[in-house]
N, C-alpha and C positions, 0 to 999 in steps of 0.2 A: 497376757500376763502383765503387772505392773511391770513397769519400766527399771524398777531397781531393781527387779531378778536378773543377773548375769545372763546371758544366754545362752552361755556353756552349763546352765544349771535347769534351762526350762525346758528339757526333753526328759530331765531326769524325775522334777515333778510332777510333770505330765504323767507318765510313767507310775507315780505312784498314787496318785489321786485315781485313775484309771482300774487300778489293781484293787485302793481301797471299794469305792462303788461298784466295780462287780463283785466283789465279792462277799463285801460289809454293807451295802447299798442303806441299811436303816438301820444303821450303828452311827454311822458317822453325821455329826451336825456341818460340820468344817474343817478346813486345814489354815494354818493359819503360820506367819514367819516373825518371828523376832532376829535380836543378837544382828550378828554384821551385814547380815543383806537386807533388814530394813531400817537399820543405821546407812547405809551406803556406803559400810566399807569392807566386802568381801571382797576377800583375797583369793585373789581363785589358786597358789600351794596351799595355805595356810588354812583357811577361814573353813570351820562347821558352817552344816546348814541347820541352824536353829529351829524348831519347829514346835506348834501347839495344835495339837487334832482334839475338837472337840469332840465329845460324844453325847448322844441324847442321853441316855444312861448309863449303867455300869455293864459290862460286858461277861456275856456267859464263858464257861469254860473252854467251850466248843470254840465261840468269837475269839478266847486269847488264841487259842491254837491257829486258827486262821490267820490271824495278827502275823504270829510269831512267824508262820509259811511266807505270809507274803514280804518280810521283811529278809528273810533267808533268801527268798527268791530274787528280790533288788540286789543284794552281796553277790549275788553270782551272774546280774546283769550289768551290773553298771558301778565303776570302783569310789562313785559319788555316794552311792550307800551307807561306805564307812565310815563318810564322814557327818551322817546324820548326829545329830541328837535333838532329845524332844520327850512328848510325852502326851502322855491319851488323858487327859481330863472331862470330868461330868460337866455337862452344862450347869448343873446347880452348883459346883464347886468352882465356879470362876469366881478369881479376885481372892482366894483361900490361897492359904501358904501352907508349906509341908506340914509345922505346928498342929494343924488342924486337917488336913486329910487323910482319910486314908488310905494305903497305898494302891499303888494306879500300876499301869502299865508305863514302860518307857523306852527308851532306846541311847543308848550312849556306844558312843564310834561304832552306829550302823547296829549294834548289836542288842537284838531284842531282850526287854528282862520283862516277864509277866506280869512282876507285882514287888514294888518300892517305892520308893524316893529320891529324887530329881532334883531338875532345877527349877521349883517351882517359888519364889519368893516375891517378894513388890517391885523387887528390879523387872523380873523377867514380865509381869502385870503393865507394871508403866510401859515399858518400851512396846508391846502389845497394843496397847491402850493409846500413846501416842506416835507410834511410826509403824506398827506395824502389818502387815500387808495379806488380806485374804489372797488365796489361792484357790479353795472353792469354799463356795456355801455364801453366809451371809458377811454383811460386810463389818466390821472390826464395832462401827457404833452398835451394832445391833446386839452384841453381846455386853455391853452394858456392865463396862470392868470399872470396880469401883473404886480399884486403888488412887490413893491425890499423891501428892510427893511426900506431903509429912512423913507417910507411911515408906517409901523409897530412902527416905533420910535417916529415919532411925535403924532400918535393914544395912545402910552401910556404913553407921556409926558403930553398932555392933558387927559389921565384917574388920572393921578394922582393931576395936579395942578386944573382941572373943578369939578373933584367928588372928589377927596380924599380930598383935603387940603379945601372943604368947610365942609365936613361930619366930620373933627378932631375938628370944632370947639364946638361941643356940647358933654357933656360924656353919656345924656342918652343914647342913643342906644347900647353903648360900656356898659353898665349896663349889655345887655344880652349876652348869649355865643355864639349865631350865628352871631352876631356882629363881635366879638371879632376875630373869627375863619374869618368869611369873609373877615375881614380884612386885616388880619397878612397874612392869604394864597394867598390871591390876591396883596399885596401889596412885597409879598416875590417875588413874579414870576416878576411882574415889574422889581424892583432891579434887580435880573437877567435876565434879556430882554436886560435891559440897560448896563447893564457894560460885557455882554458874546455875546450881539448879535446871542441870542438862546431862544428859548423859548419848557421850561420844564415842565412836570406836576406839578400843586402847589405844591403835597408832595415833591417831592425832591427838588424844590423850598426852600421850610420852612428847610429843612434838610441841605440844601446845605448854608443857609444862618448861621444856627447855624456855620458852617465852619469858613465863612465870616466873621460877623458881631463882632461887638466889645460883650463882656461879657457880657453888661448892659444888652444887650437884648435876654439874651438865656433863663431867664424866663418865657417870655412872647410867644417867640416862641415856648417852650416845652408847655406852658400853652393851645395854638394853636393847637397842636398836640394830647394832653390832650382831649381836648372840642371833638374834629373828633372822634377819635380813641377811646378813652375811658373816657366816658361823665359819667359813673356810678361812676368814681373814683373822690376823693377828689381834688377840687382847691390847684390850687399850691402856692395860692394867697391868704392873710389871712383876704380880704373881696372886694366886688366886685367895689367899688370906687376906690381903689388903683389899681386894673385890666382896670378898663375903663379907669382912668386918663394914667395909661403907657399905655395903645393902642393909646391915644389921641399921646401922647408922639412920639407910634414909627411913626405913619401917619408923623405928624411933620420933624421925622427925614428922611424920606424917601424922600418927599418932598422937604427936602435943597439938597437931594445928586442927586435930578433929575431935570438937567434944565428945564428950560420952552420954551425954542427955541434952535432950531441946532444952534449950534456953530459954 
C-alpha cells in the first residue's frame, strides 16, 4: 500500500477491499483516499478515514443491501469502521458536485446511508486529483478528474461567505469548544487555500497561520489547538463569552480577507 497509509490502518483496508470484491466483485471500479491520510496528516485519535469507492454504475437494490451488510459487518470487526466516511460514486459522475447528482450511497462515522448527500464538492475532487491514493483498482490519473482550482476557489469562497459569515452572527454555539475548534481549524485551512493555492491538513493550517496572522489572533488560534490537543488543560481564555465573541471576531476577519467573487 502507499506509504502514507498508517499502518495501524492497512489491515483495516485490506479488510475492506477484500469484503467489497467478494462480494460486489463487478460493482466496484476502485477504492480511492482523500482528506488527511492523503494529506499526510492522519492522526491516528482524531483523524476519519476519508474515502471515494468508484462504481461502474449505479447499484441495484439488492447491491445496496449488501453495501449496507458489509459495512455493518466492518462496525462489528474492527472500531476503525466508525471512523470511515466516504461515498460510492458512478464512474460517469466524477468531478460532479452534489448540485448536480443524484443521490448515491455514503457512509458517515462508519455508518451506512443508502441514498443522499455527502461530501462530495471540488475540495474533496482536487485533493483526489492531486494527493490522492489508489487502494485498489486503477490509478488516480486514470479517472480523469476534471476539476482545476478555480473551481476549489469559488467552493471556498462560498464556504466562507454562505456558512461562515451567517454562523459569526450569533455567539451561542461559539459558547462551546467544538464550536470554537471547528471553526478556527476549518477557517485557518480556507485562509490558506486562498492566499497559497494549497490545501493543507487543518493542524498545520492553524500552525501555519500562527506564522501569518497578525498577533491579535494567536490566542485564539493556540486556544484551538488547546480544545483538540489537550482539552483536560485550562482555557487560555478567562471565560467563555470573551472566547465566543473573538471567534465571532476572527470568522469576521476571515471573511473581509476572502472575496466573494473571482477577481
Amino acid at each position: 500500500m502507499d506509504k502514507r497509509i498508517p499502518e495501524s490502518v492497512r489491515p483495516f483496508l485490506h479488510d475492506y477491499t477484500q469484503r467489497l470484491m467478494a462480494e460486489l466483485p463487478d460493482a466496484i471500479y476502485g477504492v480511492y483516499l482523500y482528506g488527511s491520510i492523503a494529506l499526510s496528516g492522519f492522526e491516528e485519535d482524531n483523524s476519519d478515514i476519508d474515502f471515494v469507492t468508484i462504481l461502474h454504475s449505479g447499484l441495484t437494490n439488492a447491491e445496496i443491501k449488501t453495501l449496507k451488510n458489509i459495512h455493518y459487518a466492518l462496525q462489528n470487526a474492527n472500531p476503525l469502521a466508525k471512523r470511515m466516511d466516504g461515498m460510492y460514486i458512478k464512474l460517469d459522475d466524477i468531478g460532479k458536485t452534489n448540485l448536480s447528482l443524484e443521490p448515491y450511497p455514503y457512509v458517515d462515522n462508519g455508518t451506512f446511508k443508502s441514498s443522499g448527500h455527502y461530501d462530495v464538492n471540488h475540495v474533496t475532487w482536487w485533493i483526489l486529483k492531486q494527493q490522492g491514493i489508489t487502494v485498489m483498482g486503477k490509478s488516480i490519473e486514470a479517472l480523469h478528474i476534471p476539476t482545476q482550482w478555480f473551481d476549489v476557489g469559488e467552493t471556498m469562497k462560498y464556504n466562507v461567505h454562505d456558512y461562515w459569515s451567517p454562523k459569526g452572527k450569533s455567539m451561542r454555539k461559539f459558547l462551546l469548544d467544538g464550536w470554537v475548534d471547528f471553526a478556527v481549524f476549518t477557517l485557518c485551512r480556507i485562509y490558506y487555500a486562498l492566499i497559497h493555492e494549497d490545501i493543507i491538513p487543518k493542524r498545520k493550517a492553524v500552525e501555519q497561520a500562527l506564522q501569518e496572522l497578525p498577533n491579535e489572533w494567536h490566542l485564539l488560534l493556540k486556544e484551538s489547538l488547546r480544545i483538540r490537543y489537550h482539552p483536560n488543560e485550562p482555557s487560555l481564555f478567562s471565560n467563555r463569552i470573551k472566547r465566543a465573541k473573538e471567534t465571532q471576531r476572527f470568522i469576521h476577519y476571515i471573511c473581509e480577507l476572502s472575496p466573494s467573487k473571482t477577481e
